[in-house]
ChimeraX commands (.cxc) that place a marker at each C-alpha (Angstrom):
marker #1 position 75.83,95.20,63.95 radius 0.5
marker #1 position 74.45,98.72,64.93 radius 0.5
marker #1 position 72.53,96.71,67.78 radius 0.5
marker #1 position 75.88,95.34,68.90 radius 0.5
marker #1 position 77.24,99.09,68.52 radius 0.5
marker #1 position 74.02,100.44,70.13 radius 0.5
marker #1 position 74.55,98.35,73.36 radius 0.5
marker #1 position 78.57,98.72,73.58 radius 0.5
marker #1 position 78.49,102.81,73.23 radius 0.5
marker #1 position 75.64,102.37,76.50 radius 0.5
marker #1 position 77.74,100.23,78.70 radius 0.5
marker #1 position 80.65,102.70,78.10 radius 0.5
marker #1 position 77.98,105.61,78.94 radius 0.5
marker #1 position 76.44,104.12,81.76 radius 0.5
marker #1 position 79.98,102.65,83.12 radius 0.5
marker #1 position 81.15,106.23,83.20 radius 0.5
marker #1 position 78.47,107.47,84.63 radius 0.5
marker #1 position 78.60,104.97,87.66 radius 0.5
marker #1 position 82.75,105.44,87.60 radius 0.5
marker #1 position 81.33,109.58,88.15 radius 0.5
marker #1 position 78.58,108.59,91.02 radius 0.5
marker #1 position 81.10,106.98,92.95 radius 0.5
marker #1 position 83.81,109.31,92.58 radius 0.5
marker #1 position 81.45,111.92,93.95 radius 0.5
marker #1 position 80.31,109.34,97.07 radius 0.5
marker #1 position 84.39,109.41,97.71 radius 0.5
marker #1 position 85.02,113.27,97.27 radius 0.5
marker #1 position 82.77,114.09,99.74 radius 0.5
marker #1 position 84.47,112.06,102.57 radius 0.5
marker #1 position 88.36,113.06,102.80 radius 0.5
marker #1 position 91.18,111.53,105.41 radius 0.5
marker #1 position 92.60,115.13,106.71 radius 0.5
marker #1 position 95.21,112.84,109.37 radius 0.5
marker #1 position 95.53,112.59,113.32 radius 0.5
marker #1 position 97.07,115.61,113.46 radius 0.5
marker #1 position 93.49,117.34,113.13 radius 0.5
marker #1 position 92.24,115.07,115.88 radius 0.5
marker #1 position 95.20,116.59,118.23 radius 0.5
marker #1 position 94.02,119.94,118.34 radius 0.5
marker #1 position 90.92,119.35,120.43 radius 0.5
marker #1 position 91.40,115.80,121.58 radius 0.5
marker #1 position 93.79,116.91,124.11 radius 0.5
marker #1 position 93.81,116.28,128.07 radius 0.5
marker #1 position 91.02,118.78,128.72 radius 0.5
marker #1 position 88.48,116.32,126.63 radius 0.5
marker #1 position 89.83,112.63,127.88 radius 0.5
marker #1 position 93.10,113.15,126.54 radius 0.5
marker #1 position 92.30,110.90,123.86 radius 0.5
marker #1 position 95.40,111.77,121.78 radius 0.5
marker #1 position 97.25,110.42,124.58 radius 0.5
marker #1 position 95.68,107.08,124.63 radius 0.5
marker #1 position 96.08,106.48,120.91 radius 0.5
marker #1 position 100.12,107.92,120.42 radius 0.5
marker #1 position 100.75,104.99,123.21 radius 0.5
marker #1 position 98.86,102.62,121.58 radius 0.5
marker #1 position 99.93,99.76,118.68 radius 0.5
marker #1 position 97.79,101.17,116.47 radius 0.5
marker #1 position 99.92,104.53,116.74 radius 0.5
marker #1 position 102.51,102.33,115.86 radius 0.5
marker #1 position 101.08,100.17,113.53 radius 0.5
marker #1 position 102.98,101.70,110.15 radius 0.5
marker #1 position 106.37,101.51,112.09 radius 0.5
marker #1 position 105.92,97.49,112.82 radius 0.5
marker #1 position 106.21,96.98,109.09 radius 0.5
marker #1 position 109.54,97.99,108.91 radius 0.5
marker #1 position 110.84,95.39,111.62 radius 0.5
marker #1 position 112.98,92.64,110.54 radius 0.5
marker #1 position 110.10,90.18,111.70 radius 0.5
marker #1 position 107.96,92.13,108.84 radius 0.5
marker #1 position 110.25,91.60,106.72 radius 0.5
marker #1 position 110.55,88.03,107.45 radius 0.5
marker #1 position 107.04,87.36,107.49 radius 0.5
marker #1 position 106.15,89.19,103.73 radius 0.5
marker #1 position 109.38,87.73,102.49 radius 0.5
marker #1 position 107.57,84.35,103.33 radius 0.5
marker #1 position 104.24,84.91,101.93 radius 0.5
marker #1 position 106.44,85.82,98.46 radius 0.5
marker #1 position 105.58,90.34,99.48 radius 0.5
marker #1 position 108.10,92.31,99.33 radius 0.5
marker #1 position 108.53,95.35,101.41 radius 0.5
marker #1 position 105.69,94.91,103.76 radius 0.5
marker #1 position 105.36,99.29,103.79 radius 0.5
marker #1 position 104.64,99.35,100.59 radius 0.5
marker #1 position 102.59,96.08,100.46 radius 0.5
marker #1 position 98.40,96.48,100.12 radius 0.5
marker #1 position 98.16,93.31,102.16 radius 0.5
marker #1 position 100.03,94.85,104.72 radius 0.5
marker #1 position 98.73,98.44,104.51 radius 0.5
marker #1 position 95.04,97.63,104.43 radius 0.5
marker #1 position 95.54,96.84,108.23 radius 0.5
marker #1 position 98.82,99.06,109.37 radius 0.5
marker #1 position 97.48,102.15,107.66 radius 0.5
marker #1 position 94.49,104.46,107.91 radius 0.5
marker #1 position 94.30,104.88,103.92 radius 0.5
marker #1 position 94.70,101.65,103.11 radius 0.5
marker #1 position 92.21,100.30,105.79 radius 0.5
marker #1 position 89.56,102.63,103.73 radius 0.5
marker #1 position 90.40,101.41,100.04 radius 0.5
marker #1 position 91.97,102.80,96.73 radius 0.5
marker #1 position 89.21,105.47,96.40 radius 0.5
marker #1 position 90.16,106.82,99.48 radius 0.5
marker #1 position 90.95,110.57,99.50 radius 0.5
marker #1 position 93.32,112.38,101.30 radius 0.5
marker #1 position 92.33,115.97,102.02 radius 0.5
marker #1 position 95.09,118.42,100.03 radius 0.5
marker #1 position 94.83,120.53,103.60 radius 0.5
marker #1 position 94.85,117.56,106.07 radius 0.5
marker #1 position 98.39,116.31,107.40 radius 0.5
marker #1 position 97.81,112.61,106.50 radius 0.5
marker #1 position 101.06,110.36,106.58 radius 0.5
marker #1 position 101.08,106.94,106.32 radius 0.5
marker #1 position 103.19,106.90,108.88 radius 0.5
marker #1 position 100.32,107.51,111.61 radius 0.5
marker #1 position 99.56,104.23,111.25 radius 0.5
marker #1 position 95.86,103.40,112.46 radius 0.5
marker #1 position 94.87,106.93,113.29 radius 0.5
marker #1 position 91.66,107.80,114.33 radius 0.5
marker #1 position 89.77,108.10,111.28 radius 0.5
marker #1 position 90.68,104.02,110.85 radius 0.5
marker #1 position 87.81,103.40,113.11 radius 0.5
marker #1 position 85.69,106.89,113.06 radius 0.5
marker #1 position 85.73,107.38,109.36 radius 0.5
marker #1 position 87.39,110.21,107.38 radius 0.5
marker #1 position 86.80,112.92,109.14 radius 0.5
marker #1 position 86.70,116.25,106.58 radius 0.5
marker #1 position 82.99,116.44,107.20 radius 0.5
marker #1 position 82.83,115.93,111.22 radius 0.5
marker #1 position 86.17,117.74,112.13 radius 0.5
marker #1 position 84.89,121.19,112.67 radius 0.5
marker #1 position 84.41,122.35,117.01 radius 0.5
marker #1 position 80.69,122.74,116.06 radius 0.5
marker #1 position 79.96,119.99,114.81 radius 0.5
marker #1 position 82.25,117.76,117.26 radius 0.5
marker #1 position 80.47,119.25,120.03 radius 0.5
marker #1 position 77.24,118.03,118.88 radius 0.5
marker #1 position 76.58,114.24,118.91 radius 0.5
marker #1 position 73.63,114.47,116.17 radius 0.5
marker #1 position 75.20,116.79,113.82 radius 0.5
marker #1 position 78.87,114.21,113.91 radius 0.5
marker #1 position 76.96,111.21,113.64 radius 0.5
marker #1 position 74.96,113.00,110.52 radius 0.5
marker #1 position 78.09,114.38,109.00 radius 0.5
marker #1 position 79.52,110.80,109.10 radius 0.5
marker #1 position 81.38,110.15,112.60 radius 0.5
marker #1 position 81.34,106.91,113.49 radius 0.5
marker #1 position 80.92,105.23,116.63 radius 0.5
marker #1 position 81.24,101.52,116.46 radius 0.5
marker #1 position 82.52,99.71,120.08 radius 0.5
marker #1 position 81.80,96.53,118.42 radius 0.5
marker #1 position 83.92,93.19,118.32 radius 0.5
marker #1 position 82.84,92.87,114.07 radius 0.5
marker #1 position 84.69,96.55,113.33 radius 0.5
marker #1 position 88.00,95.43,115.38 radius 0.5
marker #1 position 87.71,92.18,113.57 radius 0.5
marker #1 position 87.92,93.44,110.12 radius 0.5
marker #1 position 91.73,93.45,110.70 radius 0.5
marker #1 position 92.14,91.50,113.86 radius 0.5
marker #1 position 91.08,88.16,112.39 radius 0.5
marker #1 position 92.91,84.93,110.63 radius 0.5
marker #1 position 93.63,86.42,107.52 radius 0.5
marker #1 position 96.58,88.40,109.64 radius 0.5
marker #1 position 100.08,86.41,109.27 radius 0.5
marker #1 position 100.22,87.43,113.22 radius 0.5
marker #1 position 97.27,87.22,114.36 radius 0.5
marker #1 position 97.17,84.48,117.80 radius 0.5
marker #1 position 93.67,85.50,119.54 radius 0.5
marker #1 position 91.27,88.35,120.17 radius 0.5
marker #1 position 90.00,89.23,123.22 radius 0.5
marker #1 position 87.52,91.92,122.24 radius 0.5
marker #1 position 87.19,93.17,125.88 radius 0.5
marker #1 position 90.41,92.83,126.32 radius 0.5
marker #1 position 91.64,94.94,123.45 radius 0.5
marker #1 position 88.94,97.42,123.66 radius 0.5
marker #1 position 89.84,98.31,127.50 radius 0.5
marker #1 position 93.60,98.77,125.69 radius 0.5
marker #1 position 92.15,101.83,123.11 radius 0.5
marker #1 position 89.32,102.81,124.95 radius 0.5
marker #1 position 88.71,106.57,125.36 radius 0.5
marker #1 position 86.78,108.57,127.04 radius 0.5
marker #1 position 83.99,110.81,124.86 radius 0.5
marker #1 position 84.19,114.70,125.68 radius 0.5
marker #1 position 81.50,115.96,127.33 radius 0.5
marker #1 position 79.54,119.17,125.31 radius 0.5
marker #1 position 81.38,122.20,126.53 radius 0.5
marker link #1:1,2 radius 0.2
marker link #1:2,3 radius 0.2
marker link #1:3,4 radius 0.2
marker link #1:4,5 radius 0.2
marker link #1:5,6 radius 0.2
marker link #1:6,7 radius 0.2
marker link #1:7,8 radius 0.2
marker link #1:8,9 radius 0.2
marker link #1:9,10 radius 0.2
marker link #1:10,11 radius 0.2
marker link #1:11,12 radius 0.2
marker link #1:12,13 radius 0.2
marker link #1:13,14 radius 0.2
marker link #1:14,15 radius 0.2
marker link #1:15,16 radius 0.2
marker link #1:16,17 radius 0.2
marker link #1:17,18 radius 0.2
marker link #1:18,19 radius 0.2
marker link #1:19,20 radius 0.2
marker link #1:20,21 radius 0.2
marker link #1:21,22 radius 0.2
marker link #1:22,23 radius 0.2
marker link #1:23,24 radius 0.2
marker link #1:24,25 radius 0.2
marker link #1:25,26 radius 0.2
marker link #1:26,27 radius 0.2
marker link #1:27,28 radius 0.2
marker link #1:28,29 radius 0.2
marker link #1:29,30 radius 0.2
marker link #1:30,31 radius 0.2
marker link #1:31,32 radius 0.2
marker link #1:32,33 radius 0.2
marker link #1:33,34 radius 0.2
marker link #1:34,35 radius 0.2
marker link #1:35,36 radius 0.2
marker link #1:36,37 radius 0.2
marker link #1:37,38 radius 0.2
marker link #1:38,39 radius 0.2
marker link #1:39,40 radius 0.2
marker link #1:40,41 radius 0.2
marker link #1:41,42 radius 0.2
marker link #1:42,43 radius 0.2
marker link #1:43,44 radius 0.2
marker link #1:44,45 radius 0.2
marker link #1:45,46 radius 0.2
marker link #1:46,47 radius 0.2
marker link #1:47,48 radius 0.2
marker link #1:48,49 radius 0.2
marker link #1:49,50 radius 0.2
marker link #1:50,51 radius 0.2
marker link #1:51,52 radius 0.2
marker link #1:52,53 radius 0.2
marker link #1:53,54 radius 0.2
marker link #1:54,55 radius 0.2
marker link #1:55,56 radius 0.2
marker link #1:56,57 radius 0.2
marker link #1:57,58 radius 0.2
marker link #1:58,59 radius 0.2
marker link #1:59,60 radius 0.2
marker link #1:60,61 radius 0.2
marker link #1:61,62 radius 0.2
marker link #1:62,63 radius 0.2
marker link #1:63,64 radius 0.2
marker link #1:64,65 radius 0.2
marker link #1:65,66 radius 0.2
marker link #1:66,67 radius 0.2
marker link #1:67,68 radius 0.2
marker link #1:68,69 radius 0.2
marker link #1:69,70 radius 0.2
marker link #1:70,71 radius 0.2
marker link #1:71,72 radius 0.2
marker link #1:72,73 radius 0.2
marker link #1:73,74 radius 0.2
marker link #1:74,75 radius 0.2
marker link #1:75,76 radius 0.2
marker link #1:76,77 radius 0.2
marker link #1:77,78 radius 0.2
marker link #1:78,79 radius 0.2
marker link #1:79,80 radius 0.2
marker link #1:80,81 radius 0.2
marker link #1:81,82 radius 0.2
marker link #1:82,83 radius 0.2
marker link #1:83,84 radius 0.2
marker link #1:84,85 radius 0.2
marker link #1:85,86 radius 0.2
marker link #1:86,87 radius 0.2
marker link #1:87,88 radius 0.2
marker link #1:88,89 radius 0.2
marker link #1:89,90 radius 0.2
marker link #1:90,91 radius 0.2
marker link #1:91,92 radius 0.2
marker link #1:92,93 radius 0.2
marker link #1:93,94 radius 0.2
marker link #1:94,95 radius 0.2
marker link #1:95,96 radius 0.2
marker link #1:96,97 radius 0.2
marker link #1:97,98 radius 0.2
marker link #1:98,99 radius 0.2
marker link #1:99,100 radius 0.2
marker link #1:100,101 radius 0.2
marker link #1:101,102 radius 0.2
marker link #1:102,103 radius 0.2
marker link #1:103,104 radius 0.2
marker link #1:104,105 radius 0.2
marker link #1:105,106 radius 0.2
marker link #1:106,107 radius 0.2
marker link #1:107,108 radius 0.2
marker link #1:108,109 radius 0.2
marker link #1:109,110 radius 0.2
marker link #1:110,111 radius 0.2
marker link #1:111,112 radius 0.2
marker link #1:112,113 radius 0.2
marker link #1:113,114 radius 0.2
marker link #1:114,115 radius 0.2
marker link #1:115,116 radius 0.2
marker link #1:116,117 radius 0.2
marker link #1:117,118 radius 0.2
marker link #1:118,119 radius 0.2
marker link #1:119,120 radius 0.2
marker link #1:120,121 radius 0.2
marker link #1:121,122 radius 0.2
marker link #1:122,123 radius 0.2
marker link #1:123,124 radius 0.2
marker link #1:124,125 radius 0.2
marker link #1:125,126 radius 0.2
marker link #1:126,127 radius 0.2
marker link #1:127,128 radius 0.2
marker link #1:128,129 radius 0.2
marker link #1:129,130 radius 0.2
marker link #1:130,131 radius 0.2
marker link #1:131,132 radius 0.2
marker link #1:132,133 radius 0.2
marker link #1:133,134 radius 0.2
marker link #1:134,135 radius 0.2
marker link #1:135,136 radius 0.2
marker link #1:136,137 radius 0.2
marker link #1:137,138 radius 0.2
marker link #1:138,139 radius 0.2
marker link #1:139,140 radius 0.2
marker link #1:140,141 radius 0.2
marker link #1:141,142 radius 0.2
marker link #1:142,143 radius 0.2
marker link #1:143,144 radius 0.2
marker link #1:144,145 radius 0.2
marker link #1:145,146 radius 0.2
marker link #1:146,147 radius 0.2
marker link #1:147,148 radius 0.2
marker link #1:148,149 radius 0.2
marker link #1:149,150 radius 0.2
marker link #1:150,151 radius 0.2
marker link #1:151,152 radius 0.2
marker link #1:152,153 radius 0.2
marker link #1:153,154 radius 0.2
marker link #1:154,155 radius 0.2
marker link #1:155,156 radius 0.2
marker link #1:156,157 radius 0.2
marker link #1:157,158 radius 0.2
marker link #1:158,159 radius 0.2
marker link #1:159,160 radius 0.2
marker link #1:160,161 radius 0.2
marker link #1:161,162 radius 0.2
marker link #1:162,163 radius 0.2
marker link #1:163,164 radius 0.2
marker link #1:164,165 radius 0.2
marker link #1:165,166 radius 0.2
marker link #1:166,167 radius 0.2
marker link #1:167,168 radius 0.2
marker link #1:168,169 radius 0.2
marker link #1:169,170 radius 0.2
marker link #1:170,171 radius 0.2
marker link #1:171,172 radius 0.2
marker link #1:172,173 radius 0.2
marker link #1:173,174 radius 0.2
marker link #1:174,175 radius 0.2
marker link #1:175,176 radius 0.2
marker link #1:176,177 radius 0.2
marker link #1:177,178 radius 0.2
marker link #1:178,179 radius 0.2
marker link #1:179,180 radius 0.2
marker link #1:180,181 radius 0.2
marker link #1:181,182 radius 0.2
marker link #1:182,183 radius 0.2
marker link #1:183,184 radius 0.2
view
């Protein structure tokens, strides 16, 4: 019995302890929203703000509230596809990241952006600074990333999606692609 005790009272330590380890993984990495992204990603460094506001994936948030949404979660038994996790983990930038996702208190994170730019590079509280965006090894260590592969696209882009016909990787890429400012 105080074997059975013994052991119970550790998982519970040791289950709290891991619950704290990860929490502090998350905490460290927050979603601060496009808007950040705007301030230097303007037309003097590619004008990749440009590129992404006219993309689908600017728009991906605002798709879910079309009747054909609708249609399609009221067929698979969902209900309001914006509020749906099988929806959101591909239309949103939070969802796309998981429940321990954080969303910087200072950032200006909506849903509503859709698949903003920390979708693909990552939450960006650690990498949004000038400084460090203006040098490629301190972003990349701080936790930018950079991934112009056909497996990152495909982690929404695939079967699973009620929508989903084809993908043409090069195809799609030349669609988002944007140019990388040069160091100033």
């Amino acid at each position: 019995m105080k074997r059975q005790l013994l052991i119970s009272f550790s998982l519970v330590v040791l289950g709290g302890l891991m619950f704290g380890m990860a929490q502090d993984a998350v905490a460290g990495h927050e979603i601060v929203g496009t808007p950040k992204c705007k301030t230097c990603h303007k037309a003097k460094t590619g004008d990749q703000w440009k590129i992404w506001t006219e993309s689908a994936h600017a728009k991906a948030f605002e798709t879910l509230a079309s009747e054909e949404a609708k249609k399609i979660a009221a067929d698979k038994g969902l209900g309001d596809p914006q509020t749906e996790d099988a929806c959101l983990k591909c239309h949103t930038t939070k969802a796309f990241w998981g429940a321990e996702a954080v969303v910087s208190a200072k950032g200006k994170y909506a849903d509503a952006e859709g698949v903003g730019c920390e979708a693909c590079h990552g939450p960006g509280s650690d990498f949004k600074s000038r400084k460090i965006m203006t040098n490629p090894e301190a972003h990349e260590a701080a936790g930018l990333i950079i991934d112009k592969t056909a497996e990152a696209c495909t982690k929404c882009h695939n079967e699973e999606s009620p929508t989903f016909k084809d993908f043409d990787f090069e195809k799609r890429w030349a669609e988002i692609a944007h140019p990388v400012p040069t160091e100033e």
